[in-house]
N, C-alpha and C positions, 0 to 999 in steps of 0.2 A: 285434110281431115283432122291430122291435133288439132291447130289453131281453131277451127272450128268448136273439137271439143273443150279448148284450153277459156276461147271467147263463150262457151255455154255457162261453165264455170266461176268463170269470171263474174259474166251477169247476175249468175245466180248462187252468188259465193252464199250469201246469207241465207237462203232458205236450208242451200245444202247440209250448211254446218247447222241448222237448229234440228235439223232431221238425224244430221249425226250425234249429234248431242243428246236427243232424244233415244237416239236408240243405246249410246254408250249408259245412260243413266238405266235404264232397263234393264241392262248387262251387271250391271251392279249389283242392284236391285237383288238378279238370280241368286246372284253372287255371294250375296249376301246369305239370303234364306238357305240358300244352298250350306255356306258355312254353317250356319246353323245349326241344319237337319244333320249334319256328318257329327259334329260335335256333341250335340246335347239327344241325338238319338230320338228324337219328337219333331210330330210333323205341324208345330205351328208358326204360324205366320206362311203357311204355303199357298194360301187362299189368297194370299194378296198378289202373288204372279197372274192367277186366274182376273184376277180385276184388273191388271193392267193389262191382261188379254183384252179384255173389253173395255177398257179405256181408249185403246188402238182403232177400233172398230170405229166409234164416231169421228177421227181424225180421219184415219182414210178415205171413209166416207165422204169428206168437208172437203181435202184431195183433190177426188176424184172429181168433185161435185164443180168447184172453183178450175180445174182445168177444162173441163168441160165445158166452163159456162160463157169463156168468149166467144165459143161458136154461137151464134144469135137460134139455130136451129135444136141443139143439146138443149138452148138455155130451157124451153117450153116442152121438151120431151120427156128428157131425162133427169134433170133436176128435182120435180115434183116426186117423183119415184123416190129419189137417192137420200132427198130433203126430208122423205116420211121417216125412210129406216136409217137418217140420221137422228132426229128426234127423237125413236123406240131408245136409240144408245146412248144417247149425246149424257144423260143422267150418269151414268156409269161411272162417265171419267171424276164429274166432282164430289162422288158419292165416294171416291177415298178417302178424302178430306174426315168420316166418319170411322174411318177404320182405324182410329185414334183415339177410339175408346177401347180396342182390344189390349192397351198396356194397362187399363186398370183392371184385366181381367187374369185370373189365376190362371196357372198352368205354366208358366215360364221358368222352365227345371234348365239349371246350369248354364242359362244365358246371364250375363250381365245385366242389368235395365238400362244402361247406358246401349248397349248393342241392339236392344230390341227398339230404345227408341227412334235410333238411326236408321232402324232397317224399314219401321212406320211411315216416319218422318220421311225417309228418300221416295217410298213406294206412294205417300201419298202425295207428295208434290209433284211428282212426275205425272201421275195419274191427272193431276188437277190440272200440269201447264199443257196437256194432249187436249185438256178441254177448252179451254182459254184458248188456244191459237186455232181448233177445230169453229170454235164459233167466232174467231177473227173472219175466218175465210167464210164462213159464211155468209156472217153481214158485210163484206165486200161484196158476197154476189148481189144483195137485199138492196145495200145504197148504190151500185152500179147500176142496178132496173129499177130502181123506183125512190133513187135518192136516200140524202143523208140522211135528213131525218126519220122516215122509215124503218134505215137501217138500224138507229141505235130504239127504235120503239122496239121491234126482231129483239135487241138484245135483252130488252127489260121484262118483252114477255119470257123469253126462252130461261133467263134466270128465273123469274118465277114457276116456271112450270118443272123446270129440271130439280129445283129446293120441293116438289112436290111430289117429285118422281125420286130425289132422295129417301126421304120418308116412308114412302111405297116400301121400297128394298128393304131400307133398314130395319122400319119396326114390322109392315105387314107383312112382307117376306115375300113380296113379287117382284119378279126382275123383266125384262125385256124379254124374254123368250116367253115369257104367259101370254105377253100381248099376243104376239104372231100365232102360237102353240092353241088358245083358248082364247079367242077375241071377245068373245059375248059374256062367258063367265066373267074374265077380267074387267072387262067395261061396268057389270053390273056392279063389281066391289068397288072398283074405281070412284064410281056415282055416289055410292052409299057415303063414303068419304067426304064426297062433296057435297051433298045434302046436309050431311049430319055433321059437320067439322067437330073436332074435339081440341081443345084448348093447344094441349101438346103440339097436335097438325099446324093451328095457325101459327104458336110463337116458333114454330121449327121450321117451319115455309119463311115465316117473313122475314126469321135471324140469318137464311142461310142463303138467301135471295140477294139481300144488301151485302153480306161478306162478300160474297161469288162477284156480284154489280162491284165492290169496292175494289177485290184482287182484278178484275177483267181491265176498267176503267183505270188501275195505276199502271198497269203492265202496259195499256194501250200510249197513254201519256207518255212514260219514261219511253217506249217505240220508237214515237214521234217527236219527242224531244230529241232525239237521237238526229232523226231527219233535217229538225230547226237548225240545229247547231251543224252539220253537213253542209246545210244548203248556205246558212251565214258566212260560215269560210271560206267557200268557194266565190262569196259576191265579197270578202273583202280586198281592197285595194293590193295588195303583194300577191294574193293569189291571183286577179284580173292580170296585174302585169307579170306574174309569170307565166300565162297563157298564151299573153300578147308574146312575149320573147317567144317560148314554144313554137309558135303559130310564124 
């Protein structure tokens, strides 16, 4: 039974530790705010715990969705379901990334700006990289059923629509719970939007679409670079003959 658990671990040292990672950075994060609030007697910045609440929510989702999905019977069930109310969330996580206008905003009695920008800066990257590897696991399920290419088109819409689902939150002030709460009202405003774009909508869709495409596609790279130079080593000459010895 160890070995077993010790060989799970093993296999899946990398996932484990981005998971711990994830959750130690989080921890911080409280950690932080929390200092804060004890010190300078005000409750700002405590909205950004609440968003990496929902930051959390499209990861799980992607999770749950990605372990589910080598079963070929999940893949057509359950997936379409999980894939929708990932989508409602998935905006959430890179809509941190905006909570980085709240340091030019007043109200910061007795904190440092050095400590509030730390606490921004940690909350919103964390926030960002729950989205980034939530839509990793997704387009794996996307290029696994219907191929690469495909999967990275998934990713160019899903930027684009999430940079529009930012916007939503930020300036019209609808979040994910309108959708599910008021489907018909919110689609109606949603539309309006799209009909009528206003200047601001498009340069704030299209600036925030290519950053998102830019951070997603280096992270993926550097990933996979990673794997290049693994798998080179393992095929150089001293590492072959020490296998051969081994063996």
């Amino acid at each position: 039974m160890i070995d077993k658990i010790k060989d799970f671990i093993y296999r899946n040292r990398h996932s484990i530790a981005v998971f711990i990672l994830l959750n130690v950075a989080c921890l911080v994060c409280i950690l932080l705010v929390a200092a804060r609030v004890a010190y300078t007697d005000s409750s700002r910045h405590t909205g950004l715990i609440w968003n990496l609440f929902l930051a959390w929510i499209p990861f799980i989702l992607a999770y749950i969705a990605h372990t589910v999905s080598w079963k070929r019977i999940w893949l057509y069930l359950a997936i379409p379901v999980i894939a929708f109310l990932w989508l409602i969330f998935f905006p959430n996580a890179p809509y941190m990334l905006t909570d980085l206008q709240d340091l030019a905003r007043a109200g910061g009695v007795g904190a440092p700006l050095w400590y509030d920008v730390l606490i921004v800066v940690w909350c919103s990257w964390t926030g960002t990289l729950l989205g980034v590897i939530s839509l990793y696991l997704m387009q794996d399920i996307i290029s696994r059923t219907f191929g690469r290419s495909i999967g990275w088109v998934f990713v160019f819409i899903i930027s684009g629509l999430s940079s529009f689902g930012i916007y939503i939150g930020r300036f019209v002030r609808l979040n994910s719970w309108d959708i599910l709460q008021n489907p018909a009202e919110t689609a109606v405003e949603i539309l309006g939007l799209v009909i009528d774009p206003s200047m601001r909508l498009a340069a704030f869709t299209i600036l925030y679409t290519f950053f998102f495409l830019f951070l997603f596609v280096l992270l993926y790279s550097f990933s996979h670079m990673l794997q290049e130079q693994t798998v080179r080593a393992q095929n150089t000459p001293e590492a072959v003959e020490s296998t051969q010895q081994t063996k």
